[in-house]
Every structure is written in C-alpha cells, then in structure tokens.
C-alpha positions as CSV (number, residue, x, y, z in Angstrom):
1,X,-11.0,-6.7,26.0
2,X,-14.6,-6.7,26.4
3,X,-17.2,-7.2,23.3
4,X,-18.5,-3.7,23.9
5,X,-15.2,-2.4,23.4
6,X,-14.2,-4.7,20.5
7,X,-17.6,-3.5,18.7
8,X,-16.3,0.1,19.5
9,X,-13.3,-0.6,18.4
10,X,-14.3,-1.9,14.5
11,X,-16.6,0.7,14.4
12,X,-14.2,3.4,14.7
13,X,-12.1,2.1,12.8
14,X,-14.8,1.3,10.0
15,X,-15.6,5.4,10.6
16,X,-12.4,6.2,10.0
17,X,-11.6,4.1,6.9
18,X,-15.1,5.5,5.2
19,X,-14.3,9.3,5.7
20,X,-10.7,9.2,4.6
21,X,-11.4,7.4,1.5
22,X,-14.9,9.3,1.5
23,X,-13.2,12.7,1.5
24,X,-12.6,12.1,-2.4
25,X,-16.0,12.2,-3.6
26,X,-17.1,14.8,-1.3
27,X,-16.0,17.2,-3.8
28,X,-19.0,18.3,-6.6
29,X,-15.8,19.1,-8.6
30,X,-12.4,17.8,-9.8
31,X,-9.7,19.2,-7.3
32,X,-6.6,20.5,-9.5
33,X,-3.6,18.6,-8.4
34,X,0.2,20.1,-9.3
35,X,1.5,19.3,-12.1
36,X,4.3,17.2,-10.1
37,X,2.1,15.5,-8.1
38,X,0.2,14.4,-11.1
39,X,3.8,12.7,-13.0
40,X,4.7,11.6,-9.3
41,X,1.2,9.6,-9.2
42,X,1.4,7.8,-12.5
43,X,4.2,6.0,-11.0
44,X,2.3,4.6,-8.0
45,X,1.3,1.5,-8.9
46,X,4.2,0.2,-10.3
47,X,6.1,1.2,-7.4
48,X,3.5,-0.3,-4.6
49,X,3.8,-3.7,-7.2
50,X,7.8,-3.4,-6.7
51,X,7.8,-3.2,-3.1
52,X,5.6,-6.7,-3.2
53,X,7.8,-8.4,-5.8
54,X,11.5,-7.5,-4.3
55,X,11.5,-8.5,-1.1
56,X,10.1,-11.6,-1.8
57,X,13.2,-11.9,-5.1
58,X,16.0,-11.0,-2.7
59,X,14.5,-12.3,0.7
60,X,15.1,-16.1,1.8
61,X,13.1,-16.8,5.3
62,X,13.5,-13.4,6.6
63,X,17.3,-12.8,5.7
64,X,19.1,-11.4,2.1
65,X,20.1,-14.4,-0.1
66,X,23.9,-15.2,0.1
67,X,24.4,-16.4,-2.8
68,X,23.5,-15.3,-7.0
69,X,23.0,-19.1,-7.6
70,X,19.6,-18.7,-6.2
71,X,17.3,-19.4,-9.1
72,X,14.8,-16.3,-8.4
73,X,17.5,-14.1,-9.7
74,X,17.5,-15.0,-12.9
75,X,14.2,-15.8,-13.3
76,X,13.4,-12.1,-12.6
C-alpha cells in the first residue's frame, strides 16, 4: 500500500464515521422514535456492558471453562 493510498484510506474512513454519527444532529428537531424502539433502547447499554463482561466470566484462553470450580463464577 502506498502512503497516498493509506491517506485516502483514513480519510474515508474519517468521512464516513463523521456523517453517520453527524446525521443525528442534522435534524433542527427531535425525530419521534416508536414507542418500542424507545423501551428497546433503554436496555442498550446494559446489554453492550454484558457482552464485555461474559465472555471474559465464562471464556478461559479462547475456549468455555470446564469446570464450576473456576473462581470467576462465583465471584460474578
């Protein structure tokens, strides 16, 4: 890869990550979101934190624990 195409490469890629998290303050009002898109949102956050925690609670170097004597179970 050449540096002209590495510098076009994070550039694109820095225009892309600005408009799509740019599109939500384009707006000069709030846009109404469903009602279940709304209750399905509050949950967000403590699902993105759950899929950090668990693998590493039930994951060993890559591969499911074997055994309930691992400490991490019970800690959690």
């Amino acid at each position: 890869m050449t540096t002209l195409e590495g510098v076009i490469a994070i550039v694109g890629l820095a225009a892309i990550t600005l408009l799509t998290r740019g599109l939500f303050l384009i707006p000069e009002r709030e846009v109404p979101l469903p009602a279940w898109l709304q209750q399905g949102l509050r949950y967000a956050p403590l699902a993105a934190l759950v899929a950090v925690v668990a693998p590493e609670v039930v994951m060993t170097q890559g591969e499911l624990i074997g055994t309930f004597k691992d400490a991490r179970l019970p800690a959690v």
